[in-house]
N, C-alpha and C positions, 0 to 999 in steps of 0.2 A: 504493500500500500504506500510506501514511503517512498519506492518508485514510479510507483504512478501518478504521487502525487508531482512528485516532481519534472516529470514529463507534461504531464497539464499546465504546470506555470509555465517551463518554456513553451508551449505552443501558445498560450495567452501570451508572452510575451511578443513571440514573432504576429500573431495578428494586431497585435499593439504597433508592432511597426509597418507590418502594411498598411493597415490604415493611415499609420501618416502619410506613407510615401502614397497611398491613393489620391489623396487629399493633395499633398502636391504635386505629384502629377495632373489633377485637375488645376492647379492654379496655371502651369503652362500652358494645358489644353486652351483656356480661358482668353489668355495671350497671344496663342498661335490665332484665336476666331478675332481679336480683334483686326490683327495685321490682315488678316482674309477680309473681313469686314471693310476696310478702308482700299482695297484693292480688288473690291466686287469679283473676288476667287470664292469658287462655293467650297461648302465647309467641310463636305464629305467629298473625298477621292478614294475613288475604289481601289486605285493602285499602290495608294499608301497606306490602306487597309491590309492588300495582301500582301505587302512589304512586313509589314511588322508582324503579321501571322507566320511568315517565311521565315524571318532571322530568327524569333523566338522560338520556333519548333526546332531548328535547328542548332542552336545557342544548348535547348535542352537536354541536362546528362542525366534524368530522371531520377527518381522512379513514376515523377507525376507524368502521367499518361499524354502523351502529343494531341488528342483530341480533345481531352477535357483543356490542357492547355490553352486550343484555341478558344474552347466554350465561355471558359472565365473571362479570356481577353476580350469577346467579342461584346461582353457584358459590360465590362470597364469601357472600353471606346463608346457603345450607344451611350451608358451614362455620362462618360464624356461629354460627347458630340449635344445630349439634353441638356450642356449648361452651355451652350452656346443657343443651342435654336432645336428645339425636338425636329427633329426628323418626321416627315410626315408621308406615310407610305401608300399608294393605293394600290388594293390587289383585287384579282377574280373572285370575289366571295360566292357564299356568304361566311359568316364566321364560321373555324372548325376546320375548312377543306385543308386540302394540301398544301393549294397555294396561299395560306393562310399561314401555312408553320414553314413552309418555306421564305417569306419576310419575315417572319421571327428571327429564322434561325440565321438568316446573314444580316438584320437590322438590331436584332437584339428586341429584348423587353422595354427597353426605354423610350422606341420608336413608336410614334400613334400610326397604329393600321387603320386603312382606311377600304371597308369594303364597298366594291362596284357590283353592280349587276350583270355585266358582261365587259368583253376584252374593250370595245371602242369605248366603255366610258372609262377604264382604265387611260387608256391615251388620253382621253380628253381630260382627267385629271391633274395628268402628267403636263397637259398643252398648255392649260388654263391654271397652271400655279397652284391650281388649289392641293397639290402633292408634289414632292421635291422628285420622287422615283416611282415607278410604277413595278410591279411583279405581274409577269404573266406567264402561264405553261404555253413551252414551246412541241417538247415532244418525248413519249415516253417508250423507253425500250421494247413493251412490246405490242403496243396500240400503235406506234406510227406519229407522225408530226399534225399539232394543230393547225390545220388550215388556217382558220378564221386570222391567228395571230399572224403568219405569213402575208396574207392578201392585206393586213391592215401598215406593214411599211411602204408599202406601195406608195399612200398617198402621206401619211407621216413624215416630218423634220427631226422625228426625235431618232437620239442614239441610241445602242445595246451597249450599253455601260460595265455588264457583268451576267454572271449566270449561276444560277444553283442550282445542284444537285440533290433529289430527295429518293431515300429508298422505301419504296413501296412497299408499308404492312400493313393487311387487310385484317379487322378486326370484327368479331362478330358481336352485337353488343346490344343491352335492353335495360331496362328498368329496374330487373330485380337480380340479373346473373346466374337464370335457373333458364336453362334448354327448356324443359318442358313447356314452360309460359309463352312461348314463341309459338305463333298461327300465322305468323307472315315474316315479309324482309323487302327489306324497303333499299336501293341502293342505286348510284349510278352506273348507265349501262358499263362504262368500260369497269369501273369498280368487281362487276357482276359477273362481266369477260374473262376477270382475272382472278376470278377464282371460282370459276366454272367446275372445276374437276373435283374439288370439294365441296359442292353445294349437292353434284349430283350423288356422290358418295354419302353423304352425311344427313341432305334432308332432300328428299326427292320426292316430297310429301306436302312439303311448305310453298306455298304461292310466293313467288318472288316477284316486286311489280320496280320498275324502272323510274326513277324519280333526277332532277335536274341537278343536284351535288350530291356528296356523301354527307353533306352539313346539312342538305335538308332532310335525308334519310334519318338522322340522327334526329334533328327537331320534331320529326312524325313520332320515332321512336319511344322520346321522353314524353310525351302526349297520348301513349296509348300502350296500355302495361301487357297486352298481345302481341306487341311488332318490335319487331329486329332489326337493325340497321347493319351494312358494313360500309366500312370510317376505318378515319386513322386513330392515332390518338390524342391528337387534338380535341376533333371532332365527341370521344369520350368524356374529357376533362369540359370543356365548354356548356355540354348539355347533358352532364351528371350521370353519364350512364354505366351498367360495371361488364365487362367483357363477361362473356358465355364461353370462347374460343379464341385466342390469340392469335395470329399470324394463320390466315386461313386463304394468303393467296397461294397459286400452283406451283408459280415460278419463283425461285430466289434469284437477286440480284437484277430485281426489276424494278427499275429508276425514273422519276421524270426527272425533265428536264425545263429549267424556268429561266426566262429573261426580266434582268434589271433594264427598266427603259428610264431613259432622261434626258437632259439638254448638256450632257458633260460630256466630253471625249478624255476616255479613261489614257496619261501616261503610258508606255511601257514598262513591264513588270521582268521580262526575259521570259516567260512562259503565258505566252495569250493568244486569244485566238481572231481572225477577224471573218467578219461576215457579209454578203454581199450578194446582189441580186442584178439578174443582168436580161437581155433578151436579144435572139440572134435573127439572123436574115433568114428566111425560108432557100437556103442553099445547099447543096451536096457539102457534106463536112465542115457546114458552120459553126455546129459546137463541139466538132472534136477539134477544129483553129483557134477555138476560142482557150478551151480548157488548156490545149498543147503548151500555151503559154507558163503554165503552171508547171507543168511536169520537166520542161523544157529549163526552168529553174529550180529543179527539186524541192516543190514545199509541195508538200504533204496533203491533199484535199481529205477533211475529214464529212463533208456531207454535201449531198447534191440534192434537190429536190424541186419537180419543175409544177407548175399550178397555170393555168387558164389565162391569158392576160386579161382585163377588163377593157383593154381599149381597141383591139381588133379579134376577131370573132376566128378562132382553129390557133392565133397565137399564144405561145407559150411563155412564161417566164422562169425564171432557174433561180432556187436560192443555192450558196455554199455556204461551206465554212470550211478556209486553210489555218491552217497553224503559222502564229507568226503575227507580226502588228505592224499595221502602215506603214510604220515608221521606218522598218527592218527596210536595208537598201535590196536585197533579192526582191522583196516583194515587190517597192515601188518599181522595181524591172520591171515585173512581170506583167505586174496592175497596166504600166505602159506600152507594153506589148498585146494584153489581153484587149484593152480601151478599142485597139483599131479593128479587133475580131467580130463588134459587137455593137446591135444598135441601140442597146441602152444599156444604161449600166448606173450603181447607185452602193457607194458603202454604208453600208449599215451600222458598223462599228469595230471597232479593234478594242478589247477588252482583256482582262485578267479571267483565265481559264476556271473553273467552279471544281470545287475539289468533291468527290467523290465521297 
């Protein structure tokens, strides 16, 4: 006991002195927003974000875990960044979904989330000030890429600032935590998609009906002590619910993927990615002339995806994403060799790549 006791004072001691050093590390923060303030530099840069997630993880000779690492730090910068100006975030809601805990989890708790009712009022948030950053899901490993978010840079000025990554757990969830009390299930179709092979295995007996989030599945849920939702666990904590069945998707290591939209153009970090939409001539080998540019300077196409144009009727348009940022001299080669390939063309943004 006399060792434990004394182990507990040094740990009250060392939190004794974080919190100072927290405390002034806020005073700098405080300093740095003034000299940004007077030089109308916005207050949040994603690159200096994952500057300082980068040398700390890697500064780290443990035993404290690289992930919780960043978790703590991402928690200290939001309240940071709240003594200069809350951060004001809009995402796809409604409360609960994914893209809900995906601006948590790269904004932090200090951030005011701001939920929309679909992707274009998201922009229009982001357009009209009334949000510094917007979240939106781009594309999930194994549903395929959001359309709607694609077709809407089309007509957009804003940039892709950053990107998160979320790993998909489907949870089965109700009111009281008892299978038995479950006569229905309430959930979004791809939700439903992806965990098809356990719904048929396990209740093949329960009507399951298709509802517009998993946060409204969850809101039916907690409204009716019969119905089931499957949600994340957001979506549980939000609307009070207690899991039946944990992790009841098919597949592991199934991820969306979200974009940070704003009026910023993210620095180079040495590891980012950039993105871009372009559209070709109706010619023999116009967009293998176009892409050759690319390969022609060895950078890496990491996605390609082509959508309807809106402004001539059988034309196409192509989104990518290379590895690498504007700024890199191979690319600005290429970007000027690709430009002559091509009768439109539009960067989207060069940003710090979304950790996994």
């Amino acid at each position: 006991m006399k060792r434990l006791d004394e182990l507990r004072k040094n740990i009250d001691a060392i939190d004794d002195e974080i919190l100072h050093l927290l405390n002034k590390r806020a005073e700098y923060v405080i300093e740095v927003g003034k000299i940004k303030q007077k030089s109308n530099r916005p207050l949040y840069v994603p690159s200096r974000e994952k500057a300082i997630y980068d040398r700390l993880v890697k500064k780290n000779p443990g035993p404290f875990p690289p992930n919780a690492l960043r978790s703590v730090f991402r928690e200290i910068i939001s309240a940071s960044l709240s003594l200069e100006e809350v951060q004001k975030i809009s995402y796809l809601g409604p409360e609960g979904t994914f893209t809900h805990l995906a601006g948590i989890k790269h904004f932090g708790l200090s951030s005011k989330m701001i939920s929309a009712r679909s992707i274009p009022e998201v922009f229009e948030d982001v357009e009209k000030k009334r949000a510094d950053y917007g979240v939106i899901p781009i594309e999930n490993s194994l549903e395929g890429v959001v359309n709607h978010t694609l077709d809407m840079f089309m007509d957009s000025d804003l940039n892709i600032c950053g990107e998160i990554f979320i790993e998909v757990n489907h949870n089965l969830m109700n009111k009281s935590g008892v299978f038995e009390d479950i006569k229905r299930i309430y959930s979004h179709p791809h939700a439903i998609a992806q965990c098809r092979n356990w719904l048929n295995n396990n209740v093949p007996n329960i009507q399951i009906f298709e509802v517009e989030s998993t946060a409204k599945a969850a809101e039916m849920a907690s409204k009716d002590s019969s119905a089931a939702a499957i949600g994340s666990e957001m979506a549980e904590i939000v609307y009070s619910l207690k899991v039946v069945h944990r992790g009841i998707e098919d597949f592991a290591n199934n991820f969306t993927r979200f974009l940070i939209i704003g009026d910023v153009k993210p620095e180079k970090t040495g590891n980012d990615k950039t993105s871009l939409v372009f559209s070709v001539t109706h010619e023999a080998g116009s967009l293998y002339s176009a892409l050759k540019a690319f390969a022609d300077s060895d950078i890496n196409m990491t996605k390609i995806e082509s959508r309807p144009s809106k402004l001539k009727t059988w034309e196409y348009v192509f989104y990518v994403d290379i590895d690498g940022h504007i700024s890199d001299p191979m690319i600005k080669k290429a970007i000027d060799s690709f430009t002559g390939n091509v009768s439109f063309f539009k960067i989207l943004g060069s940003y710090p790549k979304g950790e996994k």
